[in-house]
N, C-alpha and C positions, 0 to 999 in steps of 0.2 A: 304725536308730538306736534310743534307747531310748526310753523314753513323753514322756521331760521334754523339754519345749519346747526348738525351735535356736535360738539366739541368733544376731540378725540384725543389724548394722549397714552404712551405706551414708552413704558419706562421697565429698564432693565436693572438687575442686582446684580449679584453673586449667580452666575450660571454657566450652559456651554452658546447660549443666545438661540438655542431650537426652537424654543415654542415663537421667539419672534419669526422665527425662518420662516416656521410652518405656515403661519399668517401670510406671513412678506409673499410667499409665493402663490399665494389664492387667485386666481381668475376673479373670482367671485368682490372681491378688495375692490375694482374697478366701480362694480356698480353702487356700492357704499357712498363713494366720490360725492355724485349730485346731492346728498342727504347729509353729510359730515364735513369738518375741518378738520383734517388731523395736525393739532398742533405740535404732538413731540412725538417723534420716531424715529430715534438717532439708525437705525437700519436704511429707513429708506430718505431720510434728509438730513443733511449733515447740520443744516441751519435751525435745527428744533432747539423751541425753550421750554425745558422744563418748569420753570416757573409761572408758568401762566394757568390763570383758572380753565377747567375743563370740565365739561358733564359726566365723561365716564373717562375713567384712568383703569390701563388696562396695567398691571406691575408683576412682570418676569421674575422668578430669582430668590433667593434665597438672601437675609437679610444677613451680612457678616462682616460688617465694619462699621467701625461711628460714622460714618457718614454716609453711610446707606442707612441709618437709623436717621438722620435730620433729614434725608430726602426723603423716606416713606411718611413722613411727616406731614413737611409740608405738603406732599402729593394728598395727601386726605385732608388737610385744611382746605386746600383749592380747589376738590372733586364735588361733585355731588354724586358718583355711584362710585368705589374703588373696586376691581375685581380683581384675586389673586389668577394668577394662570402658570398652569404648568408645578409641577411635584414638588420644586424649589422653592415657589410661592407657597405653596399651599399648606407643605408637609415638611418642610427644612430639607428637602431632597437626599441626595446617599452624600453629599458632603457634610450633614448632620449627622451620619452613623456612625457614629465610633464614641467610646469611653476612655479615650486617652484626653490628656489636657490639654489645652489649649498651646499651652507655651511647648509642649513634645512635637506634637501636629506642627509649629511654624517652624520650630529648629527640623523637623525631620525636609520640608519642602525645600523653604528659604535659604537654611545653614547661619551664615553670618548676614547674611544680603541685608540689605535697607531696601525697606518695601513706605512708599508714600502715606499708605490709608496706615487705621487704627484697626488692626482684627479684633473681631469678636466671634464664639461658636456662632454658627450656621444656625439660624431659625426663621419660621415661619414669619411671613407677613404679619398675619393677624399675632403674631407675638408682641407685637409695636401699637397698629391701628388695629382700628374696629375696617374689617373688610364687607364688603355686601354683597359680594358672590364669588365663585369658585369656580376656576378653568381645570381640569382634574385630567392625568397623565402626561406621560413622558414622551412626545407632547401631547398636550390635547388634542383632539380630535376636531379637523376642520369643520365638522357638522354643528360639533358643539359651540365653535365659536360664531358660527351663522344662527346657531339658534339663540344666543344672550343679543345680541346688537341688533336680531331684528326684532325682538323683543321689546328691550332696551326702543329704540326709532319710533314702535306706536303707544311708545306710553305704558307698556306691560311689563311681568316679570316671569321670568325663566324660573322653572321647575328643577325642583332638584332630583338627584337619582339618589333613590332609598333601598338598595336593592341588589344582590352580589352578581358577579363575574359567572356564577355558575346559572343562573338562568338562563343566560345569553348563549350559555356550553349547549345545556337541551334543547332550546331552539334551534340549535345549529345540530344539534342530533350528534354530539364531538364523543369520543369515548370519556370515561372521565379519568385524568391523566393522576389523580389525588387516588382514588380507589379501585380502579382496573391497572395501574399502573404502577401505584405504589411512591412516586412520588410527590414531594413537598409543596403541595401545589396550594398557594395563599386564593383562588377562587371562594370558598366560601366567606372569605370577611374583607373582600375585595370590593370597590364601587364599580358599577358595571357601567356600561357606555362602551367599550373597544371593539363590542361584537365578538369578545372571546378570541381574538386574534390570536395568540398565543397557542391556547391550548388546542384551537383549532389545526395544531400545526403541531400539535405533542408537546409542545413545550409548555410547564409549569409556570403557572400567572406568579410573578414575582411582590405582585401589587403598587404597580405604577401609580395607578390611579388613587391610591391612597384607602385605608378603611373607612366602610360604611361607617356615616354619622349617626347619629338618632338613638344612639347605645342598642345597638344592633351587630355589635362586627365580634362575636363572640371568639374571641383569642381562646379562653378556655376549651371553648368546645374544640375547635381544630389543633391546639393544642392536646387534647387527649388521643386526637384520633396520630398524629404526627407520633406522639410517644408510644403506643403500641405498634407502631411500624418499626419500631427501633432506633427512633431518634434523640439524641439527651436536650434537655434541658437550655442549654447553650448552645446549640446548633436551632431548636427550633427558636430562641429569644434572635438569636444575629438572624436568619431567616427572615422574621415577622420586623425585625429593626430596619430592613434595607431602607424602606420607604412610611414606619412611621415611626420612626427614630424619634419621636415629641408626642407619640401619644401618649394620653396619663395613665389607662388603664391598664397597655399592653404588658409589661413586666409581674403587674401584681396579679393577673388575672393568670399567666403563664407556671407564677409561682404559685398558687393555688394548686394546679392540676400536680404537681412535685411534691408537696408536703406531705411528709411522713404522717400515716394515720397512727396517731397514738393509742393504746388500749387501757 
């Protein structure tokens, strides 16, 4: 890019403010400095404006009030790159999982309370704007965010990950926690990036990182194998809904593997 400083803002929604954390505490954030302005960063300057145009807008959170709908707005009218970050941004996060209404969900919180904003369910960024890249898990992964912004700085563009959570298991030589184990382990229709962190540790991949795009994250398939384990129908849908509670195919592809074979 050319000598003049990027223009950086980083704007939060509906979250717990992790994935800003993760950043806020990078080492690595210093040497950025000489190369960037960061104009909005209500973590680390209280005096950030949102309103101002910026090269890349980095955006936190899960979109769940009118007014985090007029700011994801304007933040893409004023951007020239938008990147969602973090499972909130990206996948409406686990406060998008649930099939109760809206109005249950604010009485069960709230009660009688008078709350400022206007809620709306919990969805993704790109349910609003057009996004042009994706920060993926709970949080993402420091590597991941050094590798878009240096990217991003010479003029290029970051790679996306086409590819699940269980490759990353074999290279790591981890037993496999879905098939030696016998538990619900969302690895194969997982986006990989974590290094298999989890299952490296026995624990079953939840799918933070949201499913492979590219119609690649076959819910059928792992749902059949999930039902011959002994699992119903409604435990594998809530399961696969933690983290993509907005994807379109997951439900129909789930009900597939259920249907009754007629003769």
């Amino acid at each position: 890019m050319s000598e003049k400083k990027i223009r950086i803002g980083f704007y939060a929604l509906t979250s717990c403010y992790g994935c800003q954390l993760q950043f806020a505490m990078m080492d690595e954030i210093l040497q950025l400095i000489p190369n960037a302005e960061i104009v909005c960063w209500y973590m680390l300057e209280r005096d950030s404006k949102e309103v101002e145009p910026v090269d890349i807008a980095f955006i936190e959170g899960s979109v769940s009030t009118e007014e985090e709908v007029e700011l994801v707005k304007e933040v893409r009218e004023k951007s020239k790159i938008v990147v969602a970050v973090g499972a909130c941004a990206t996948q409406g996060g686990v406060q998008s999982w649930t099939d109760k209404p809206l109005d249950e969900l604010w009485k069960t919180v709230y009660g009688d309370g008078k709350v400022k904003f206007q809620p709306r369910m919990a969805k993704p960024v790109e349910e609003y704007i057009k996004v042009d890249y994706r920060l993926y898990g709970c949080p993402p992964e420091k590597r991941d965010f050094l590798y878009a912004i240096g990217t991003f700085l010479v003029g290029s563009w970051p790679e996306d990950i086409d590819y699940p959570v269980c490759l990353e298991c074999r290279l790591r030589g981890n037993t496999c926690v879905l098939i030696e184990r016998g538990e619900p382990c969302l690895g194969p229709i997982t986006r990989a990036g974590c290094d298999a962190r989890c299952p490296a540790f026995n624990v079953a991949c939840i799918g933070c990182r949201g499913a492979i795009g590219y119609d690649v994250a076959w819910f059928d398939s792992l749902a059949k194998t999930f039902k011959e384990k002994g699992y119903t129908k409604e435990e594998i849908i809530e399961r696969m809904k933690i983290f993509n509670a907005h994807n379109p195919k997951l439900e129909e592809m789930v009900n597939k593997i259920f249907q009754e074979v007629k003769e």
